[in-house]
Phi, psi and omega in degrees: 000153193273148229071000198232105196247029168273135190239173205230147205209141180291161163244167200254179185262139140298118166324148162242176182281345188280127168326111146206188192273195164160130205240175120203173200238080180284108185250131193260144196252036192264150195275359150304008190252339227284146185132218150273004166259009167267014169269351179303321177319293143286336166294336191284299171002299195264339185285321205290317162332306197265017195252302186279340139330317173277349171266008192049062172231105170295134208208143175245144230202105151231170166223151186214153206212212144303327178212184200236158203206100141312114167283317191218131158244190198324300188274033163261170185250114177281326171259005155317080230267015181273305162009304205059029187320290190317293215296306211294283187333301196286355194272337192240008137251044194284031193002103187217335227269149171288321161200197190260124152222073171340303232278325181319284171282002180279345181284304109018325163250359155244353169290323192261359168292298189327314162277000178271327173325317186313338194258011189241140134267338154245127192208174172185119184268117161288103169286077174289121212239116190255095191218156188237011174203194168235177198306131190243314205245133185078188169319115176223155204045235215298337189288314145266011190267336165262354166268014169265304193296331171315308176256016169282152188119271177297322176233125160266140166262110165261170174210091172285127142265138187243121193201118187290346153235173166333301183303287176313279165002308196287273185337305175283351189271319193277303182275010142281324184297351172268329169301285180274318183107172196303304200259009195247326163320137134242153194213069183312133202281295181254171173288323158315332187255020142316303178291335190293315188305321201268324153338271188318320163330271158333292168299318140342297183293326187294292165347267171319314161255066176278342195284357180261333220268154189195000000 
């Protein structure tokens, strides 16, 4: 009716004030990882999987390749077996992929930290990145090293490199330390010694942001 200036709106979930974490987890599907080191991987998978379950810590699960593949998002039950997770993990670290496109999943994984941030006003994401090269594909250097930097602040960046020698160490040491940064790197000495490294991380990082833990 004319006069009548109530306007109508969908409506929204309110932020709250309460502080939390939010975690997720990138494993590169490229076909060099094939081997022990993507079973290392997975065992890293499933550690990170059983952790942040026993903390209430909501946590996402991808792989990137050519492309990028949710394994697990927030609001699944990683053991809920109508879900599929478990099948999905395996289906989608078959290291088959042609090539790295870093940048695909962390875009994939920070689109979906973002809506869940949307709903905390103190909130803060951790990214973990499990990879043996650097970015071939999508956003690469320099390019991704400034879409890194863009969402940094609110969300932190790890980075395992996995490497079967010196040389590839030296390499794979050049292209996370450029992404991610120096000191945000970890460079496990054999591939068996993923999970432990990822522990040691882990358990550090949980430290440092507890104050997001609830």
């Amino acid at each position: 009716p004319i006069g009548n200036e109530q306007f109508w709106q969908r409506p929204g979930e309110k932020p709250t004030g309460s502080p939390r974490l939010f975690m997720g987890l990138l494993v590169d599907n490229s076909g060099s990882m094939a081997g022990k080191k993507m079973e290392e991987a997975r065992k890293t998978m499933i550690f990170f999987a059983k952790v942040c379950k026993d903390m209430n810590i909501p946590f996402m699960e991808a792989a990137f390749g050519s492309r990028a593949e949710v394994i697990k998002q927030f609001n699944q039950d990683f053991d809920d077996g109508s879900q599929r997770i478990k099948p999905k993990l395996i289906d989608y670290t078959m290291a088959n992929e042609s090539s790295t496109n870093l940048h695909a999943g962390l875009e994939k994984t920070i689109e979906s930290m973002n809506e869940q941030q949307r709903r905390l006003r103190d909130s803060h994401g951790l990214i973990f990145v499990m990879t043996d090269g650097g970015a071939n594909a999508g956003l690469t250097g320099q390019k991704l090293r400034d879409y890194i930097e863009e969402n940094r602040g609110r969300l932190t960046f790890k980075g395992f490199g996995l490497s079967g020698s010196s040389g590839e160490r030296n390499q794979i040491q050049n292209y996370l330390n450029q992404y991610f940064g120096e000191s945000n790197c970890v460079y496990p000495e054999g591939f068996e010694d993923l999970p432990d490294e990822a522990f040691r991380v882990l358990r550090v990082n949980l430290m440092q942001f507890q104050r997001f833990l609830r």
